[in-house]
Every structure is written in structure tokens, then in C-alpha cells.
N, C-alpha and C positions, 0 to 999 in steps of 0.2 A: 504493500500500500504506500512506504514511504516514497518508493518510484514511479509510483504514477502520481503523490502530490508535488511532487519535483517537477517532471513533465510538464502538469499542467502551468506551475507556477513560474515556468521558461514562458509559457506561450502568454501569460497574461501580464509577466513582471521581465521583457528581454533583458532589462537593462543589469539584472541580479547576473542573468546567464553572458556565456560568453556571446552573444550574439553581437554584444556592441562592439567587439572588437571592429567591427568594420568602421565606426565612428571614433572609438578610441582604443586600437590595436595592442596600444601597453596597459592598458586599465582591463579591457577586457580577457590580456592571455592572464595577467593576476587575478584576476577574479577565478578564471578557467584552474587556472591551480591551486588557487585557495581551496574550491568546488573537491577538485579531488584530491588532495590532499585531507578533505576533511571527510 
């Protein structure tokens, strides 16, 4: 269950996931590794 509230909370909060990398590349690969790291 916790991977699907994950999921969904990429599609309703990008900015948590890494998808802003495309707007801010070094904010977003940190985030991306914070994500898995944790």
C-alpha cells in the first residue's frame, strides 16, 4: 500500500518527485536520492 500512496502522491505533488528535474536538474537528482536512499 505504501507504493501505491507514493505513486499517487508523484502524480498529484511532481515537485516532491524527481520529475522537476527537468526544471531544476540538481534539486531534482537530490530529491531522487534522498527518495531512495530513504
Amino acid at each position: 500500500m505504501a507504493a501505491r500512496r507514493s505513486s499517487e502522491k508523484v502524480k498529484t505533488a511532481p515537485s516532491t518527485s524527481g520529475e522537476t528535474s527537468a526544471d531544476f536538474p540538481s534539486k531534482g537528482i537530490k530529491r531522487k536520492q534522498s527518495g531512495l536512499r530513504k
